[in-house]
matplotlib code that plots the C-alpha trace (Angstrom):
import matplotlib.pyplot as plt

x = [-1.5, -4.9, -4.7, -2.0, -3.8, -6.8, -4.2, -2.8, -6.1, -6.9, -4.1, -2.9, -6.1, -8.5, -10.8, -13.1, -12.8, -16.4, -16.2, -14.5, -15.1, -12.7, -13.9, -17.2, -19.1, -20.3, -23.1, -25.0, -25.0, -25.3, -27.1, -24.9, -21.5, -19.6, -16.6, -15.2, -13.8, -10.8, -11.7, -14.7, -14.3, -18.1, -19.2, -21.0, -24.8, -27.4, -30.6, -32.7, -30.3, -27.7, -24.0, -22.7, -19.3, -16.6, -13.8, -12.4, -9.0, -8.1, -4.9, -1.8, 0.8, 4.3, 5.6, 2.8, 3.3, 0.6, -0.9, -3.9, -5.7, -5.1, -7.3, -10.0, -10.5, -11.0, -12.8, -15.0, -15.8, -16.2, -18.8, -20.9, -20.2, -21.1, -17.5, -15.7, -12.1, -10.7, -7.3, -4.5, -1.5, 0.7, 2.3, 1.0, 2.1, -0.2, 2.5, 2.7, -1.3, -2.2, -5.6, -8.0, -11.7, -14.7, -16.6, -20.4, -20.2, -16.7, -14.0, -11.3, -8.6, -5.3, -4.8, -1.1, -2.1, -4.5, -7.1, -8.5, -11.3, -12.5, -11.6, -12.7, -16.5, -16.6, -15.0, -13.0, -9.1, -7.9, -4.7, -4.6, -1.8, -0.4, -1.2, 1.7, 1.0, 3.2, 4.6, 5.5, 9.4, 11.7, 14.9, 17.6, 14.7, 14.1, 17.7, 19.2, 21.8, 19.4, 16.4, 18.1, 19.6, 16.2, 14.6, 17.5, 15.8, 12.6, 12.5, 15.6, 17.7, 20.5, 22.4, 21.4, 24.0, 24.5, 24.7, 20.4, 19.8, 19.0, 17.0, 14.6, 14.2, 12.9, 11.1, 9.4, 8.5, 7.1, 4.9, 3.9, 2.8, 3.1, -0.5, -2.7, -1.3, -4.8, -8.4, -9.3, -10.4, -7.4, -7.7, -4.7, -4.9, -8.2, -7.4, -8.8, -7.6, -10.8, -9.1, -6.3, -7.1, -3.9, -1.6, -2.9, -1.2, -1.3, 0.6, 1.2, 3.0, 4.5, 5.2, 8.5, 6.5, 8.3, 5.8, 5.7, 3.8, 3.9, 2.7, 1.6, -0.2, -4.1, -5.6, -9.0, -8.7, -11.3, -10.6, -12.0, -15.0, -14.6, -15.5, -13.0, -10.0, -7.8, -4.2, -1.5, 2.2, 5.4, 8.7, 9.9, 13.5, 13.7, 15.4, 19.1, 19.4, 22.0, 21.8, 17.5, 15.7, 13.9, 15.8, 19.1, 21.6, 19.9, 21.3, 19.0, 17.8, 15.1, 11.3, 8.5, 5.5, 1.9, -0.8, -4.0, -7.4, -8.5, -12.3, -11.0, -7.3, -7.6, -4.8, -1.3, 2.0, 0.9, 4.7, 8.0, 9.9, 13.9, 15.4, 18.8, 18.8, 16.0, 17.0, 19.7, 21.1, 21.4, 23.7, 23.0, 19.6, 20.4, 17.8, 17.2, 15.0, 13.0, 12.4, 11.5, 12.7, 9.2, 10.2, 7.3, 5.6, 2.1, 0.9, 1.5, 2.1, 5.6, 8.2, 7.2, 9.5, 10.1, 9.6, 6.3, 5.3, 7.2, 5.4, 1.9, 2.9, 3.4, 0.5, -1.8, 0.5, 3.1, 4.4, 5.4, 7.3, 11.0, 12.6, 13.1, 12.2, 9.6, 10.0, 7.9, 9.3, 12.4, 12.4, 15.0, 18.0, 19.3, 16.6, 12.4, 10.1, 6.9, 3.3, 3.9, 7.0, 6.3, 2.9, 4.1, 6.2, 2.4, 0.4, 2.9, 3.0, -0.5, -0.7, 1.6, 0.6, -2.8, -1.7, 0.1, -3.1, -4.3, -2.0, -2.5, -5.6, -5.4, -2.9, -5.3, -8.3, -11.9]
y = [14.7, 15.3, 18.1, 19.6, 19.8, 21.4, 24.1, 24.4, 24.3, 27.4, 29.2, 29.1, 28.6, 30.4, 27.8, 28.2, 25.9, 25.2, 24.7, 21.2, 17.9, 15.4, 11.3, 12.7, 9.1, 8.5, 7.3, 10.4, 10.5, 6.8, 4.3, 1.4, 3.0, 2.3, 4.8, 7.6, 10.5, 11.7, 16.0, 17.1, 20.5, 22.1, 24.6, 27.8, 26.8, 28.1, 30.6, 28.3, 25.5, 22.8, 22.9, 20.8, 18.9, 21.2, 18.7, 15.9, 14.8, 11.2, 10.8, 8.0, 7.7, 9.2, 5.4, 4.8, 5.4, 7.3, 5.5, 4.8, 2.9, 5.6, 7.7, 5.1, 5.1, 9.2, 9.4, 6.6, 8.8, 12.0, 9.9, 9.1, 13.0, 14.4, 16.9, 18.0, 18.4, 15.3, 15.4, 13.1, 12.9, 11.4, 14.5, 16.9, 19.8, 21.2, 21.6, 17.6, 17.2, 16.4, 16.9, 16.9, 18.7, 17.1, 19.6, 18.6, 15.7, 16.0, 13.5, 14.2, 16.7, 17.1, 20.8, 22.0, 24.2, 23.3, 26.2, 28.9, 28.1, 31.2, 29.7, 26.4, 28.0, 29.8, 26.7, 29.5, 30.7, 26.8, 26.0, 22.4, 20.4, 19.6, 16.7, 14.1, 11.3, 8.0, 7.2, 4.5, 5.6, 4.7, 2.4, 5.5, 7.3, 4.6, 3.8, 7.6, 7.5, 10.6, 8.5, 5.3, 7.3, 8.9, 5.2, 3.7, 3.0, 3.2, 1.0, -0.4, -1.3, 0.5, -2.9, -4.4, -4.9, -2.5, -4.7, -4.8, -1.3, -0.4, -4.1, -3.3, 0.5, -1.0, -3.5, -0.9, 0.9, -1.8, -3.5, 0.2, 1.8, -0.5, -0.8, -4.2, -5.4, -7.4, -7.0, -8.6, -10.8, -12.9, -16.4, -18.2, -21.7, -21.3, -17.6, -14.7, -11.3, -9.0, -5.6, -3.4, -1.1, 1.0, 2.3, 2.7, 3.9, 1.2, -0.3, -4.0, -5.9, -9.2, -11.6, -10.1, -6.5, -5.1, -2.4, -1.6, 1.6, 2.8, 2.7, -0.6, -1.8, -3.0, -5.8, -7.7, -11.3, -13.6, -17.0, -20.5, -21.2, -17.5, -14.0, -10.9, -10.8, -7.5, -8.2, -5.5, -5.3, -2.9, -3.3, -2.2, -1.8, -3.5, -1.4, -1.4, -2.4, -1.9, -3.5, -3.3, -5.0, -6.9, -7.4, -7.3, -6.1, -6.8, -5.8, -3.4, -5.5, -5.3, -7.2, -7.5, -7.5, -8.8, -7.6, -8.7, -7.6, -10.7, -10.6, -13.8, -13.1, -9.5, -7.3, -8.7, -9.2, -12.9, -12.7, -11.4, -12.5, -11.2, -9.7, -9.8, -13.9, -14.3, -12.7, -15.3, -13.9, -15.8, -15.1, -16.5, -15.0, -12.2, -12.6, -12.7, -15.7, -14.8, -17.3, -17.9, -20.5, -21.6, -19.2, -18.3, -17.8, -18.5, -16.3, -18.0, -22.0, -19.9, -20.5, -23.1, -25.9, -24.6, -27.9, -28.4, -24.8, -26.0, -29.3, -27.8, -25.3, -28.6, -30.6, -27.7, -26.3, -28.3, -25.8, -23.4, -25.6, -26.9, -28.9, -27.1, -23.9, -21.7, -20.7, -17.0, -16.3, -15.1, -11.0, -8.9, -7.8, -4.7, -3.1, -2.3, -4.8, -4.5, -6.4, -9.5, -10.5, -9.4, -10.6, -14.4, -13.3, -11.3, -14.2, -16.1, -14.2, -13.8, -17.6, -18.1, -15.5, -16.9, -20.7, -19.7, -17.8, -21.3, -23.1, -20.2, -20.9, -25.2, -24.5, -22.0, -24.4, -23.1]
z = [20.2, 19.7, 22.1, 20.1, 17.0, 18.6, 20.2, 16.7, 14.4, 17.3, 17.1, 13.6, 11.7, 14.1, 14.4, 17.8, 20.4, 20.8, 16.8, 18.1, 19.2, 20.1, 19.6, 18.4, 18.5, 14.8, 16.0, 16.9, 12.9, 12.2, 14.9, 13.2, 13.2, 16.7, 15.7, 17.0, 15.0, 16.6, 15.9, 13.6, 13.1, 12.6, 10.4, 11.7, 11.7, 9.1, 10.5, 12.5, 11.8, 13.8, 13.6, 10.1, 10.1, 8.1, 8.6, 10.2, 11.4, 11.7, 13.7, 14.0, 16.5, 15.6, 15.0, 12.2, 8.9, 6.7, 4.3, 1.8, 4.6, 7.0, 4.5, 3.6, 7.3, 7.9, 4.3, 5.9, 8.6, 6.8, 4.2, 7.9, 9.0, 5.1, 5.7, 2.6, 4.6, 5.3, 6.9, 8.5, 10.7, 12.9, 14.9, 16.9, 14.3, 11.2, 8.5, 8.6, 8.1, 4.8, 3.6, 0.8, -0.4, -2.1, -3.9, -4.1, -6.3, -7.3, -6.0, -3.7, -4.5, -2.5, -0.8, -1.1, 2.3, 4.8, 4.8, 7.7, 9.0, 7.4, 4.0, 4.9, 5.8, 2.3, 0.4, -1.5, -2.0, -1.4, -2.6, -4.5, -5.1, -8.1, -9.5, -10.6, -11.9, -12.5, -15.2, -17.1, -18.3, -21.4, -19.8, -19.8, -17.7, -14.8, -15.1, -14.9, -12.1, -10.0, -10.0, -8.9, -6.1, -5.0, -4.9, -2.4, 1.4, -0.5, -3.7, -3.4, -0.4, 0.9, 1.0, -2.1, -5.0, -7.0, -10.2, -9.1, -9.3, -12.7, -12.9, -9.7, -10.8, -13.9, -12.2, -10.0, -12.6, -14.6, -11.4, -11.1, -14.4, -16.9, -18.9, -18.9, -21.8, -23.3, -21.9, -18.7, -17.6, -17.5, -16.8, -15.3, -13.7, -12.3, -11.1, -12.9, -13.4, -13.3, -13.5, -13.2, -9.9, -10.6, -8.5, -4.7, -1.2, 1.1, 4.5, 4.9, 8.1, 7.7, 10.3, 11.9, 12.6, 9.5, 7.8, 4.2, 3.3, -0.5, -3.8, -4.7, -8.0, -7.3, -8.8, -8.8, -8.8, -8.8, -6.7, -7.3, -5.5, -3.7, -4.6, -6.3, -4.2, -3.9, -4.1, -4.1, -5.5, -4.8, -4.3, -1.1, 1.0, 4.0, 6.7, 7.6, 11.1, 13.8, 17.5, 17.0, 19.7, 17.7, 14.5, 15.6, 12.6, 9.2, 5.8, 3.8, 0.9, -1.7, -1.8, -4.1, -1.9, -2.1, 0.2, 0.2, 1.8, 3.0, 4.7, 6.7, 6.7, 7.1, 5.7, 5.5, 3.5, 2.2, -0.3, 0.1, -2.6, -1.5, -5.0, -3.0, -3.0, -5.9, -9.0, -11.2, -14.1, -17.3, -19.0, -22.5, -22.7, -20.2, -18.0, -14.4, -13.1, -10.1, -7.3, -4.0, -1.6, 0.2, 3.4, 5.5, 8.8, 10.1, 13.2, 16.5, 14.6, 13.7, 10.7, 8.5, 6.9, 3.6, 1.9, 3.6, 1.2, -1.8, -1.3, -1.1, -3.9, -6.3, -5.6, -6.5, -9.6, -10.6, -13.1, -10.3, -7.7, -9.6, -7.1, -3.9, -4.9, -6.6, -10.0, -10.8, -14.1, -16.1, -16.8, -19.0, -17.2, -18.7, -21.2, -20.6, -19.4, -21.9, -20.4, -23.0, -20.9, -17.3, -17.3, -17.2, -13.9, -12.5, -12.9, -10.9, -8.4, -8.1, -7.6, -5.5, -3.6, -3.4, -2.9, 0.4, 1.7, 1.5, 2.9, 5.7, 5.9, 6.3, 9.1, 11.1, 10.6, 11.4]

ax = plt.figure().add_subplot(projection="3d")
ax.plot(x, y, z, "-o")
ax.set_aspect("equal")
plt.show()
């Protein structure tokens, strides 16, 4: 692949081929960095001066999603290489690169066309992309019959009941947008909420090799005893399956997710809380309560006994473990969710979330 983008960054953006390097080693720049950028493209040199890094390419396989840690990593190595073009890709073809340009001082901006080399070397004529922001939407707006339709196998999945749609578009779309409803911190059973990182792009595995890459909502969280945590939250479709090697046929249902960037951990799917099998409806106060059966997997010790979560889950929070199951919280079923009702149902979630990392944790030992 990398050969294919050097062919195609010669031949369709008339880049040299000596204006190239493939796995430059970073540290030729940096003594203490032991990566290697996959191509630095490199400026034309100034009277009496060295080469200077243009842009850099940081590549995936085909198989690998895109995500917001795909461009933490290549905007790491540009920060090393000082380059104000920082693209990525997971094909061997330019028209699915994306990239963006730092002006001195300014903060990355998303090009709707990757320059010439020519127009990369004057820093003029780029084309930026628009930008679109998320918003937080009125009910009839999440709920509009198009927009549910564009979020199924992404949102929402292609097997989940209908009767669910209109409540996970407005759940999305609440996880997503919806403003910190009072100042942080918020303190929550010995958890604390230190800020609202808004939305970011991010990729999380759990245990079966399932990957979720998407918009998730970021949030500092400060543990007992511990430092400020980053936990993220999305909702995400889980593939249909048919006759898969590894997953056999599975229906296409619907997950909020929480991520975490654990420094021991590392970064992982710590909840998947299935909306398909955890959303009840009550229908005197027409709501859905959300819960979660104890289900969950540990590396190599395997599937745990769900009782042996639920059990843990109680002797640290009593208030969240009701009988054999885990209660998160109780949401609207049919109109907007607004912060002073959701946020009982996020603090939950963070919790829990953070209680099985624990238990995660125990198991593993030192």
């Amino acid at each position: 692949m990398r050969q294919e983008i050097v062919a195609a960054l010669h031949i369709e953006l008339g880049v040299p081929y000596e204006r190239m390097t493939v796995e430059y080693p970073l540290h030729e720049i940096d003594p203490s960095c032991r990566d290697r950028a996959d191509i630095v493209v490199w400026g034309n040199p100034a009277a009496g001066r060295e080469l200077h890094p243009l842009a850099v390419f940081e590549l995936k396989a085909p198989e690998k999603r895109l995500s917001g840690f795909t461009w933490e990593q290549a905007e790491a190595y540009a920060d090393v290489l000082g380059a104000p073009f920082v693209a990525i890709a997971n094909s061997g073809r330019l028209r699915d690169a994306s990239m963006t340009y730092t002006a001195p001082g300014g903060a990355p901006r998303n090009l709707h066309v990757i320059p010439t080399y020519a127009e990369m070397l004057k820093g003029a004529a780029l084309q930026f992309a628009p930008d679109e922001p998320l918003l937080r939407l009125s009910y009839d707006r999440v709920c509009a019959p198009e927009r549910v339709q564009g979020l199924l196998d992404g949102a929402i999945g292609l097997d989940t009941p209908p009767s669910l749609h209109a409540f996970i578009a407005e759940l999305d779309n609440f996880l997503l947008c919806e403003p910190l409803g009072r100042e942080a911190p918020i303190e929550f059973r010995g958890l604390q909420i230190m800020a609202d990182g808004g939305i970011s792009d991010a990729n999380y595995e759990n245990a079966g090799g399932g990957s979720y890459a998407g918009l998730y909502r970021t949030w500092l969280v400060r543990e007992p005893n511990a430092g400020d945590q980053v936990y993220r939250v999305g909702t995400f479709a889980h593939a249909r399956t048919r006759n898969h090697a590894a997953w056999g046929n599975r229906r296409g249902t619907t997950a909020v997710l929480v991520g975490t960037d654990d420094p021991e951990l590392g970064y992982h799917c710590c909840l998947q809380l299935t909306l398909d099998v955890g959303c009840e409806l009550d229908a005197q106060s027409n709501t859905y309560e959300l819960i979660h059966d104890g289900r969950m997997t540990v590396g190599k010790l395997g599937r745990l006994r769900n009782a042996e979560v639920i059990d843990f889950v109680r002797a640290r929070s009593p208030r969240l473990a009701q009988g054999n199951r885990v209660v998160l919280g109780a949401l609207p079923a049919n109109r907007s969710i607004s912060w002073a009702e959701g946020e009982h149902f996020v603090l939950n979630l963070l919790e829990y979330a953070f209680l099985r990392d624990q238990l995660r944790e125990q198991l593993r030992g030192p």
